[in-house]
KEGU-249785 format. One record per residue (C-alpha): residue number from 1; x, y, z; residue in three letters. Coordinates in steps of 0.05 Angstrom, whole numbers. Layout:
! residues N
    i       x       y       z   aa
  NUM       X       Y       Z  ala
...
! end
This chain:
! residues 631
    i       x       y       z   aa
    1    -407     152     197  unk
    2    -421     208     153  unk
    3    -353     225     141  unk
    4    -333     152     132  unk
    5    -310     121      70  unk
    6    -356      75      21  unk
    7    -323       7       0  unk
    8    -345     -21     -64  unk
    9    -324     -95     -97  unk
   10    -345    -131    -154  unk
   11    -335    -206    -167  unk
   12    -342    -241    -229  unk
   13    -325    -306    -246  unk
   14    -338    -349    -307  unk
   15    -308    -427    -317  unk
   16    -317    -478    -371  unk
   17    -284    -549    -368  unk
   18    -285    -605    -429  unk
   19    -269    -675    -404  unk
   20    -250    -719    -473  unk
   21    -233    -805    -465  unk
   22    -187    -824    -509  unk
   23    -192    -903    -492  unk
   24    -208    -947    -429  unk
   25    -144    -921    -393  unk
   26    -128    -854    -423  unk
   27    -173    -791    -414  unk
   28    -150    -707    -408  unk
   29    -189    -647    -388  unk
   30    -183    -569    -416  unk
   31    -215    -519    -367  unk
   32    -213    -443    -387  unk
   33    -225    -395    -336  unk
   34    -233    -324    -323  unk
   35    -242    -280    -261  unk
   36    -250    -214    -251  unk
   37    -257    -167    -188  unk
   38    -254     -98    -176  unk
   39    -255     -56    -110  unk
   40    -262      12     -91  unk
   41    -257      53     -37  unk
   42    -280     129     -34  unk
   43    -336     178     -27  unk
   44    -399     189     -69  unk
   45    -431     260     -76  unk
   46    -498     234    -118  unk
   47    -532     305    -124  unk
   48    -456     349    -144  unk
   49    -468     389     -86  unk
   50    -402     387     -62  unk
   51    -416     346       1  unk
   52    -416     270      10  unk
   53    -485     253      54  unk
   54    -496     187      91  unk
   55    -544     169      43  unk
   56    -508     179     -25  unk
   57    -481     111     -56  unk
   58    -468     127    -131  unk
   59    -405     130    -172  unk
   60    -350     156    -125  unk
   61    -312     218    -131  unk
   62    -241     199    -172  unk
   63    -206     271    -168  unk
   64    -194     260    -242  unk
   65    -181     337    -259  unk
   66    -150     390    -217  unk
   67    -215     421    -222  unk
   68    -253     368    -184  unk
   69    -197     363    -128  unk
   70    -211     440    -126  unk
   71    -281     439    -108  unk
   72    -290     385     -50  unk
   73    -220     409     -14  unk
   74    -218     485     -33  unk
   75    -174     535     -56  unk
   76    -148     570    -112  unk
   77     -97     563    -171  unk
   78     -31     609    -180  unk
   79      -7     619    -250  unk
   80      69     633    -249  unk
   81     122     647    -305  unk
   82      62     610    -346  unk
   83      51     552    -299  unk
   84     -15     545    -262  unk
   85     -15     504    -197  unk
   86     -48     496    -127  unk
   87     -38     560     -84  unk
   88     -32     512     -10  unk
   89     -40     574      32  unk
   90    -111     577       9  unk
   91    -116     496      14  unk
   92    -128     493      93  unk
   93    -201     453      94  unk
   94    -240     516     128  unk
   95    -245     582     100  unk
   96    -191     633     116  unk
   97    -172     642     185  unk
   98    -236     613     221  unk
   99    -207     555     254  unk
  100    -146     589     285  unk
  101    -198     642     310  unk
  102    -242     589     333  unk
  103    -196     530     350  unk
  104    -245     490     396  unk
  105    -301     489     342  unk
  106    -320     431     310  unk
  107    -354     440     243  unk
  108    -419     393     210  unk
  109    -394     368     148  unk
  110    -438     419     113  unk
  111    -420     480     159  unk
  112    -401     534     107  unk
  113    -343     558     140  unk
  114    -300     492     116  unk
  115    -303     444      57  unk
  116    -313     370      52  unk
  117    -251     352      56  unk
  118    -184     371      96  unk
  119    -114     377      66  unk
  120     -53     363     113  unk
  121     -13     424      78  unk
  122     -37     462     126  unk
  123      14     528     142  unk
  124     -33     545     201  unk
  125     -30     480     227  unk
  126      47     483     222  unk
  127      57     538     261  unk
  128      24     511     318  unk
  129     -46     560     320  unk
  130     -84     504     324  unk
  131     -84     443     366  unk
  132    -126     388     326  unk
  133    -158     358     392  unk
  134     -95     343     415  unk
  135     -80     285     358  unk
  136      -8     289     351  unk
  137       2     301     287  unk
  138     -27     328     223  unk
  139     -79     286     223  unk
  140    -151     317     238  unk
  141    -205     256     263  unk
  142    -264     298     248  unk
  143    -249     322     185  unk
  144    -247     264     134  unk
  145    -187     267      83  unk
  146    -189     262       9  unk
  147    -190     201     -15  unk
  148    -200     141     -79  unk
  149    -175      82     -90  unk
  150    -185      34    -141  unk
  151    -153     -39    -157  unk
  152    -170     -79    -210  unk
  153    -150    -164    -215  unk
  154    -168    -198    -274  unk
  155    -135    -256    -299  unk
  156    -149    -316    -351  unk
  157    -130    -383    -338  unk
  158    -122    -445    -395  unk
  159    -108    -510    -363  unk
  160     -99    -577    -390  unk
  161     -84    -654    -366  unk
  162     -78    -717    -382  unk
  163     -82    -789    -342  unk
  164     -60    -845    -369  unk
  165     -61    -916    -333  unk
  166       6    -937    -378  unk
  167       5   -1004    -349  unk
  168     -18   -1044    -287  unk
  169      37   -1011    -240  unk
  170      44    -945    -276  unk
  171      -8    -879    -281  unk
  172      21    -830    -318  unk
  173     -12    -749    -309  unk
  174      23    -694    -347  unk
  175      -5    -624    -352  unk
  176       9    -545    -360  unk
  177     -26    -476    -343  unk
  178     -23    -409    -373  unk
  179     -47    -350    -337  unk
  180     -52    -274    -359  unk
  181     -66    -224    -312  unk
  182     -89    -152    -318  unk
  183     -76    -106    -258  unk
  184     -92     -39    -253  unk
  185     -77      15    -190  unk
  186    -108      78    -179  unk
  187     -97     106    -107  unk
  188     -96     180     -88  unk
  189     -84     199     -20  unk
  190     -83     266      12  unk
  191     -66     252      85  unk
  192      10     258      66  unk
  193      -8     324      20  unk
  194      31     321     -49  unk
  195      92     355     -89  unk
  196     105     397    -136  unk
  197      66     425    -189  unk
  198      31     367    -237  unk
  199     -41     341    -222  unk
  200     -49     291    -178  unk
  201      11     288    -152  unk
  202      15     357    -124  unk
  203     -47     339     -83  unk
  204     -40     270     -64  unk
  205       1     213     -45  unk
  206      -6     175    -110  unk
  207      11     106    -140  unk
  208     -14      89    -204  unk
  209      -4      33    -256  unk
  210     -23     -20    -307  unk
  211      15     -91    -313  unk
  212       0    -157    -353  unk
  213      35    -199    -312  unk
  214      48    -268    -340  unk
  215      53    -351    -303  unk
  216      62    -412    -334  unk
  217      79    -481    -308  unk
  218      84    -560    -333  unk
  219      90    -622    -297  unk
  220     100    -686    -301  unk
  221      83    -753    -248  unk
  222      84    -822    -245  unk
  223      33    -856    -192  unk
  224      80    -928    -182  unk
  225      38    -985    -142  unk
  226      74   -1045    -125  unk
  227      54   -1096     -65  unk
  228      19   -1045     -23  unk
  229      73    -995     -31  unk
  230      55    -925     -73  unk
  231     107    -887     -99  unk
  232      85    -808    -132  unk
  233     149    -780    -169  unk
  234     152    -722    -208  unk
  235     171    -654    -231  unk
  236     150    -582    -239  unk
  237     177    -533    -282  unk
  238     142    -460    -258  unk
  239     159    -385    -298  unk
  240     124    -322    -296  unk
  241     140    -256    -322  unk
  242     118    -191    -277  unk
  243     116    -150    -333  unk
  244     171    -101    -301  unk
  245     230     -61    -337  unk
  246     303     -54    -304  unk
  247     335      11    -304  unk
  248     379      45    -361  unk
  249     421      66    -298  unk
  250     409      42    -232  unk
  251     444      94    -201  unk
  252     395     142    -246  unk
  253     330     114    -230  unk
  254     293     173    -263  unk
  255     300     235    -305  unk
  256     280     295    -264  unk
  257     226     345    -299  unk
  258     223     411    -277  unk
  259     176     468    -297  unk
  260     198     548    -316  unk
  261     183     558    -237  unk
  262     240     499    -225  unk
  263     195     467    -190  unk
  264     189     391    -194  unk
  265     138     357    -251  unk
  266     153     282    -254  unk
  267     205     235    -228  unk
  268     202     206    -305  unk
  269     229     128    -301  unk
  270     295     120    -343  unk
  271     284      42    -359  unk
  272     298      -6    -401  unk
  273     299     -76    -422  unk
  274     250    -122    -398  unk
  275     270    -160    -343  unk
  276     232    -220    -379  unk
  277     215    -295    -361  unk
  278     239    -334    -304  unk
  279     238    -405    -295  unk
  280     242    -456    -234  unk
  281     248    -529    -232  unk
  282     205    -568    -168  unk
  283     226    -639    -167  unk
  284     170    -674    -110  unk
  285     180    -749     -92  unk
  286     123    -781     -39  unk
  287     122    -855     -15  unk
  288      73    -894      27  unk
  289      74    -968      43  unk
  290      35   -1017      93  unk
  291      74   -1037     163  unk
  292      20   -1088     184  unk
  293     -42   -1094     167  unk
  294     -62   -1036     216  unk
  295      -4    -987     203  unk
  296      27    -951     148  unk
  297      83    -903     140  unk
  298      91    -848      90  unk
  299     155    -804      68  unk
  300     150    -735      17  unk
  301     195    -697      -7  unk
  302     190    -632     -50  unk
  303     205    -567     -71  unk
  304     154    -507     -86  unk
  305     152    -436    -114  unk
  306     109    -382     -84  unk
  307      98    -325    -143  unk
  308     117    -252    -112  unk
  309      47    -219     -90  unk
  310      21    -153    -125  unk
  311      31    -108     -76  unk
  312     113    -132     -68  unk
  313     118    -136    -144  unk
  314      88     -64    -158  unk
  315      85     -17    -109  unk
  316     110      60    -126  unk
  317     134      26    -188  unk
  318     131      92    -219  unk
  319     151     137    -174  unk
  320      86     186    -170  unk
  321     101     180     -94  unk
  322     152     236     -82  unk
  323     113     265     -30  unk
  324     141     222      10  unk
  325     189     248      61  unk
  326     252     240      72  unk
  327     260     178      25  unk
  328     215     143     -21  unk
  329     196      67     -22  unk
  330     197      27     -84  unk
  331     205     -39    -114  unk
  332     269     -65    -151  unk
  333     243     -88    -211  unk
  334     275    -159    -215  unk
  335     232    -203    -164  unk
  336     255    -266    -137  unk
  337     192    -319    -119  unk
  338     200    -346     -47  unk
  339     223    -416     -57  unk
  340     209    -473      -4  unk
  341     234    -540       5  unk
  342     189    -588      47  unk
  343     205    -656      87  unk
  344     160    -697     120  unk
  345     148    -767     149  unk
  346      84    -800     180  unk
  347      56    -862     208  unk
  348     -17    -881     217  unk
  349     -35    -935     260  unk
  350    -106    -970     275  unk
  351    -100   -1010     349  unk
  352    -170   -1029     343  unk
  353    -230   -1019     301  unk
  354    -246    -958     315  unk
  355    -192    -918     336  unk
  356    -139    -890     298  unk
  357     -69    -861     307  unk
  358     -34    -804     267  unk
  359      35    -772     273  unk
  360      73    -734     224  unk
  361     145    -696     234  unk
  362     151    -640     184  unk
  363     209    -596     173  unk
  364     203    -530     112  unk
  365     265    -480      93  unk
  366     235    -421      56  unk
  367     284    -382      20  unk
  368     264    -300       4  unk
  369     219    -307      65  unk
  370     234    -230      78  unk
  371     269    -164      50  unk
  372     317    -114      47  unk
  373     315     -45      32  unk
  374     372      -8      -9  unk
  375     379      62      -9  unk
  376     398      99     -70  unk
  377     410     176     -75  unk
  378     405     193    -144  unk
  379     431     251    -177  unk
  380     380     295    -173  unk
  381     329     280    -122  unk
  382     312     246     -59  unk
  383     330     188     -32  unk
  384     298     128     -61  unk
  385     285      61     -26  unk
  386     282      -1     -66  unk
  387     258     -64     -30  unk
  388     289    -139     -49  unk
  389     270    -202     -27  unk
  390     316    -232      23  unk
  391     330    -282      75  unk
  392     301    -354      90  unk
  393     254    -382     152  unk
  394     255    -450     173  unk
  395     190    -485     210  unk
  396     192    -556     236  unk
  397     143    -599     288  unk
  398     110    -644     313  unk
  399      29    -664     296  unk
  400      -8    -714     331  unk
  401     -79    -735     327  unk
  402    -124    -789     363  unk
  403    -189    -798     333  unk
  404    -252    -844     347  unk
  405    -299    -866     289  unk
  406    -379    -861     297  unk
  407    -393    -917     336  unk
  408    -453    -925     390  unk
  409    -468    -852     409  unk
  410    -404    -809     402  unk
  411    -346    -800     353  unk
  412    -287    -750     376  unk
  413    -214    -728     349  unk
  414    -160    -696     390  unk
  415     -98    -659     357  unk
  416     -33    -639     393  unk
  417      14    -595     350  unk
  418      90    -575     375  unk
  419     114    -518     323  unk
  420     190    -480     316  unk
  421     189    -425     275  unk
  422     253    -376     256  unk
  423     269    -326     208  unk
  424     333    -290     188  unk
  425     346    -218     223  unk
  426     407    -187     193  unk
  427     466    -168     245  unk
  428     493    -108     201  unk
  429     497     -62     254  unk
  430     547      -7     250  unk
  431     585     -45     204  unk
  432     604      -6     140  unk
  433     628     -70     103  unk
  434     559     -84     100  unk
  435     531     -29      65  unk
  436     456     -18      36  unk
  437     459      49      19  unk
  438     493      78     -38  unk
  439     503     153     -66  unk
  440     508     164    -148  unk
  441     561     212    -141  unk
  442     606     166    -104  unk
  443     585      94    -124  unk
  444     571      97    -199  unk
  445     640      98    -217  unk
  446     651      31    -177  unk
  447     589      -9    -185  unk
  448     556     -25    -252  unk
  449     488     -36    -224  unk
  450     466     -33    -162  unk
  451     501     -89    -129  unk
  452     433    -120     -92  unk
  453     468    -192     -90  unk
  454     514    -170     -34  unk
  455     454    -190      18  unk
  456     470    -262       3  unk
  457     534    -257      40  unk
  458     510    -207      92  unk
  459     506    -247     164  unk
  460     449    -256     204  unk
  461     413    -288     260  unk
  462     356    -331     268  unk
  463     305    -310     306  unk
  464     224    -324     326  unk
  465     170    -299     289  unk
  466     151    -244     336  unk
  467      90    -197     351  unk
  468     140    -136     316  unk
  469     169    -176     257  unk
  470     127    -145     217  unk
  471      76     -81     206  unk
  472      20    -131     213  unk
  473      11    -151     291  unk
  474     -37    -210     281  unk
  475      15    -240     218  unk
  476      67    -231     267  unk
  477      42    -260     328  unk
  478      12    -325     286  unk
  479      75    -369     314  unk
  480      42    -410     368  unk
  481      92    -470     404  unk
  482      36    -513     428  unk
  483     -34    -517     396  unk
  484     -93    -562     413  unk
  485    -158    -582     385  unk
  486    -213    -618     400  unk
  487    -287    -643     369  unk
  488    -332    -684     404  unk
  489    -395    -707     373  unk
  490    -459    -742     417  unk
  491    -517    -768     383  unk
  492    -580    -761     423  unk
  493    -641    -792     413  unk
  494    -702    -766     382  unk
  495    -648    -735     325  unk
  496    -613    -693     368  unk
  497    -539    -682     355  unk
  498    -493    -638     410  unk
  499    -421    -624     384  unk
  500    -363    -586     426  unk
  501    -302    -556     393  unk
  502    -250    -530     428  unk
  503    -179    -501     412  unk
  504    -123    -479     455  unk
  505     -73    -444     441  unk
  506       1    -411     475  unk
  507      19    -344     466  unk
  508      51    -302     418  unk
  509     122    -291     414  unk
  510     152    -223     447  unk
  511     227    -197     457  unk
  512     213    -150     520  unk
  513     239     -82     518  unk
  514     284     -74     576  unk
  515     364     -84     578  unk
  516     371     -50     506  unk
  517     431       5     521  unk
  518     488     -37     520  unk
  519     465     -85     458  unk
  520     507     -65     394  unk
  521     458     -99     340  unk
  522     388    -102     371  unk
  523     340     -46     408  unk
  524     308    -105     441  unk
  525     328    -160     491  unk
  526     346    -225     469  unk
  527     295    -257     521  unk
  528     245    -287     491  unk
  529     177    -283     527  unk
  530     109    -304     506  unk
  531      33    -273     518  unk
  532     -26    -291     550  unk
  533     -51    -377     527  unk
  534    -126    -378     481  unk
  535    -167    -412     488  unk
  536    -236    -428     470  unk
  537    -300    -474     472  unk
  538    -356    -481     421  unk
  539    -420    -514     431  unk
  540    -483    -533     373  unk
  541    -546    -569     390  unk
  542    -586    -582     328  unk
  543    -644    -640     310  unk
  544    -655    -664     241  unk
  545    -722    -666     209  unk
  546    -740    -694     136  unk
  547    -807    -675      98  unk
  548    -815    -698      28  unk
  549    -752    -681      -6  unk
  550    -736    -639      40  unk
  551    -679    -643      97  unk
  552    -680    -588     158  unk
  553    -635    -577     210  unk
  554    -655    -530     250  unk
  555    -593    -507     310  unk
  556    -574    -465     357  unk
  557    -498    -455     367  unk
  558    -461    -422     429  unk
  559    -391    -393     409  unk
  560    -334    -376     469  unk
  561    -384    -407     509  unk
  562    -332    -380     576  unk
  563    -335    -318     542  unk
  564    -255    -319     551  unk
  565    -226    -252     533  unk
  566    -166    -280     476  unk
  567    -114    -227     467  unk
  568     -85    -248     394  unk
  569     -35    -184     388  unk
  570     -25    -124     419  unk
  571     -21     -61     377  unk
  572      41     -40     341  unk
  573      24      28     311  unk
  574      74      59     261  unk
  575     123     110     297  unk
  576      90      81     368  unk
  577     117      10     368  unk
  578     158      21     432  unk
  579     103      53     464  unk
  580      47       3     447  unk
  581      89     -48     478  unk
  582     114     -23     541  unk
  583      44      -7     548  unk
  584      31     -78     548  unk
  585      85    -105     580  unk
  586      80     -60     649  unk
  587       8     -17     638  unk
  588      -9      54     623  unk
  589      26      72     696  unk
  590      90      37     678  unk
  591      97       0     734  unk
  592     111     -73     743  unk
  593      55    -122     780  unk
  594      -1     -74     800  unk
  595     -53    -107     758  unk
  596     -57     -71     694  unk
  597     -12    -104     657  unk
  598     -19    -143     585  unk
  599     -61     -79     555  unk
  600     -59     -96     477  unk
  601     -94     -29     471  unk
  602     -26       2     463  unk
  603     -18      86     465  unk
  604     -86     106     437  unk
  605    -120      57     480  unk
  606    -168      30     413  unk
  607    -181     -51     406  unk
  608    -157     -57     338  unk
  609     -93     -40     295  unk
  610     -77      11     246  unk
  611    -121     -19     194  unk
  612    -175     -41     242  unk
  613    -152    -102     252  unk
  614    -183    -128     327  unk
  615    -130    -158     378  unk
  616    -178    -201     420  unk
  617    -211    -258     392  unk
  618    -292    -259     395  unk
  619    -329    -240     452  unk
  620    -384    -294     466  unk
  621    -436    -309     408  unk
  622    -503    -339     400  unk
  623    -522    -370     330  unk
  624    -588    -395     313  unk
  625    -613    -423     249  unk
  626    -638    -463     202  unk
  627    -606    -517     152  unk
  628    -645    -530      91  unk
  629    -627    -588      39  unk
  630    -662    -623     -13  unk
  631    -645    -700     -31  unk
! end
């Protein structure tokens, strides 16, 4: 673990609330509220010897200055036609030649023959001297790389509402929030090297920036009440403002900054006007009314808006990432929320006492569920990527539940859910009506902007939420058809209580890989398939004790009691998809039915994802512990 990185977060929240009654039926509330949290992730050298020890847990190392980058990764500085800047064939992590003359060593962090750090601009490594331990790539897994990261989220919120019971049938609540937030970026990577000659980024993969982005959002409802029957209508207006510029020229993203050496300085951003507020009315309507006296019915209706996340709204906003090779990523700086619009009806019944009945039929459209990339060569420079919200999802089914109220010596509940999930895949293909890219030199002259609206009349498909529709295995296998849950609660004598839990699950959503040549749109086959069911069983046994004030509990609690091995994903590592899942689909000797099949483990045979993410559920666990409450 010595050549791990530290993670560091601090939380901080602080809330005050003022409740005022302004008569017998009319009262509001103000709450103010901030919160604050900041992670980091990096290495700490406490003592400045130029090595990060186990044992060191101080302010990490932020590769502020040129200098410091210098001194934990090695090498020297060039100074040409006036410019000074990294000279990479003296950045190679080990001094001089000593690794291509040794190529099976592997160096202690502190061996003096390499540095701290490793930097993937290696030209020794490039010309194939050296075989990393076989990695496949330029990656070295005993060598840790340079690295800091830092994120900062702080926002303040003022909210305020007011109730009012207007009259006997009528309750009136009206309300609004305003929320600032600061966010700050500071990540420097080295495992894609860097470009050109300006600190940091000719050392690191780099994204760095500070926003203020803005919400805001009032509502209005009326709680009716007449006979039995409740009636909730109302309306909500939501805005935000992400704090983002549009481009002078969108076919001119940036200005392109060159030193005396003509190498490359800054991809400057050319921007300019803000792209401002945005606003979105949500009209919501919900009704409930009595069938008998042991049933009732309820109906709801309403639309909701989904602010962009951080990470969509922000990422290479500035364009210090132009290490990137062959084409950048970035963001377009106009952001669409992802809108939904939700249906639903129920009915609750009570046959006896003390048994009860619940079914619901749902239905949700989400529009700007996904995205589309649209490539833009500038000018001067690479290719540049810029990612838009597109497409829509649909979910609907079915949720039942059974459930027995405490009476006598058990209580129990039993939930059946049936789920159909889709999303929009585009069916562009090979058509060139249907274009996403788009060259300066050729396009300006046609197209004013960038003409990003052309998506809405692009066709597509719907299809499952798979295990590859998106980077995230776990996100994309969460689409389950049939789900089931159980709780059953005994109570012994003597204050002993025994509860079981237990969930089942079908499997994730797969398109197998075989019968691909002869498909014009898709690499996969339009057969849907599905993995392995999940399922587990839980088990507590805990007694209840009271002394004084006190109340103890003390328990012991058995989890996967079957110790059933749950395969939630199987691995879908970046330029490795295909592999991972043939992997799984026929085993590591590629043959159908001899017994090794459904290996999530996928081409480097590890248990987890590219961010160490696990693809089986829990192993077996045994809890035990003590409950402590004071009445």
């Amino acid at each position: 673990m010595a050549g791990a990185p530290r993670y560091k977060d601090l939380g901080l929240v602080g809330y005050a609330k003022w409740t005022h009654t302004l008569s017998p039926k009319t009262f509001y509330e103000v709450q103010l509220s901030q919160s604050n949290k900041t992670s980091e992730i990096g290495y700490a050298d406490d003592n400045g010897d130029g090595y990060c020890d186990i044992d060191e847990t101080g302010d990490f190392i932020d590769f502020d200055s040129r200098e410091e980058y210098l001194k934990y990764v090695g090498g020297i500085t060039k100074t040409d036609k006036g410019v000074t800047y990294i000279d990479w064939s003296t950045v190679n992590g080990y001094d001089g030649n000593y690794l291509n003359e040794h190529p099976n060593d592997i160096l202690s962090l502190k061996d003096p023959n390499r540095s701290f750090f490793y930097s993937t601009i290696d030209p020794a490594y490039m010309e194939n001297k050296v075989n990393f331990w076989a990695t496949g790539g330029t990656f070295r897994p005993a060598y840790p790389a340079a690295l800091y990261r830092k994120t900062v989220r702080n926002f303040i919120t003022l909210k305020a509402d007011l109730t009012s019971q207007i009259s006997f049938n009528h309750q009136i609540k009206t309300g609004g929030q305003f929320r600032i937030h600061y966010v700050e970026t500071n990540q420097l990577q080295s495992e894609l090297g860097g470009a050109g000659h300006q600190y940091p980024t000719e050392a690191f993969h780099v994204d760095q920036s500070k926003f203020h982005p803005k919400e805001a959002a009032v509502y209005l409802q009326d709680r009716i009440e007449y006979g039995g029957m409740i009636i909730n209508v109302g309306a909500r207006v939501d805005g935000y403002d992400n704090d983002t510029e549009n481009f002078i020229n969108d076919f001119h993203p940036w200005d392109y900054i060159v030193d005396a050496t003509n190498s490359l300085l800054e991809l400057r951003p050319s921007r300019g006007n803000k792209v401002g507020w945005k606003w979105y009315f949500s009209p919501r309507l919900g009704v409930s009314h009595p069938v008998s006296d042991r049933m009732a019915m309820h109906y709801s209706f309403g639309k909701f808006v989904q602010y962009p996340n951080f990470v969509t709204l922000y990422s290479d906003y500035n364009f210090t990432n132009y290490s990137a090779s062959p084409a950048m990523v970035s963001v377009w700086p106009e952001q669409e929320p992802m809108r939904s619009t939700a249906y639903e009806i129920g009915l609750q019944w009570a046959p006896i006492s003390d048994i009860s009945l619940d079914g619901v039929v749902y239905y949700r459209d989400v529009e700007n569920y996904s995205k589309i990339s649209w490539g833009v060569t500038p000018y001067k420079g690479q290719m540049v990527y810029f990612e838009t919200p597109w497409g829509h999802a649909d979910s609907r089914g079915i949720e039942a539940t059974i459930e027995k109220r405490r009476s006598g010596w058990w209580s129990g509940r039993v939930t059946y859910s049936y789920s159909y999930i889709k999303a929009a895949t585009r069916m562009g293909g090979n058509d060139a009506s249907q274009r996403t890219d788009f060259k300066a030199a050729i396009d300006s002259s046609q197209y004013a902007t960038l003409p990003v609206n052309l998506a809405d009349y692009y066709p597509y498909r719907e299809d499952n939420i798979t295990m590859r529709s998106t980077t995230n295995p776990l996100a994309g296998g969460y689409d389950r058809t049939h789900r089931f849950g159980a709780i059953m609660t005994f109570f012994l004598p003597v204050n002993f209580e025994l509860a079981a839990i237990g969930n089942a699950m079908s499997g994730f959503k797969y398109f197998p890989t075989e019968n691909t040549e002869n498909d014009p749109w898709f690499n996969v086959s339009p057969k849907l398939r599905e993995g392995p069911w999940n399922y587990w069983l839980n088990l507590r046994l805990s007694w209840e004790g009271k002394v004084g004030g006190v109340r103890m509990r003390p328990f012991m609690e058995v989890r996967n009691v079957t110790n059933k091995e749950n395969i939630l994903a199987y691995n879908n590592t970046p330029f490795n998809e295909s592999v991972d899942q043939r992997i799984f689909e026929l085993g590591r000797d590629s043959k159908a039915n001899t017994g090794d099949e459904q290996d999530p483990k996928g081409k480097w045979n590890v248990p987890f994802d590219w961010f160490g993410r696990y693809l089986y559920g829990p192993a077996r666990q045994i809890w035990v512990g003590l409950e402590v409450g004071f009445y």
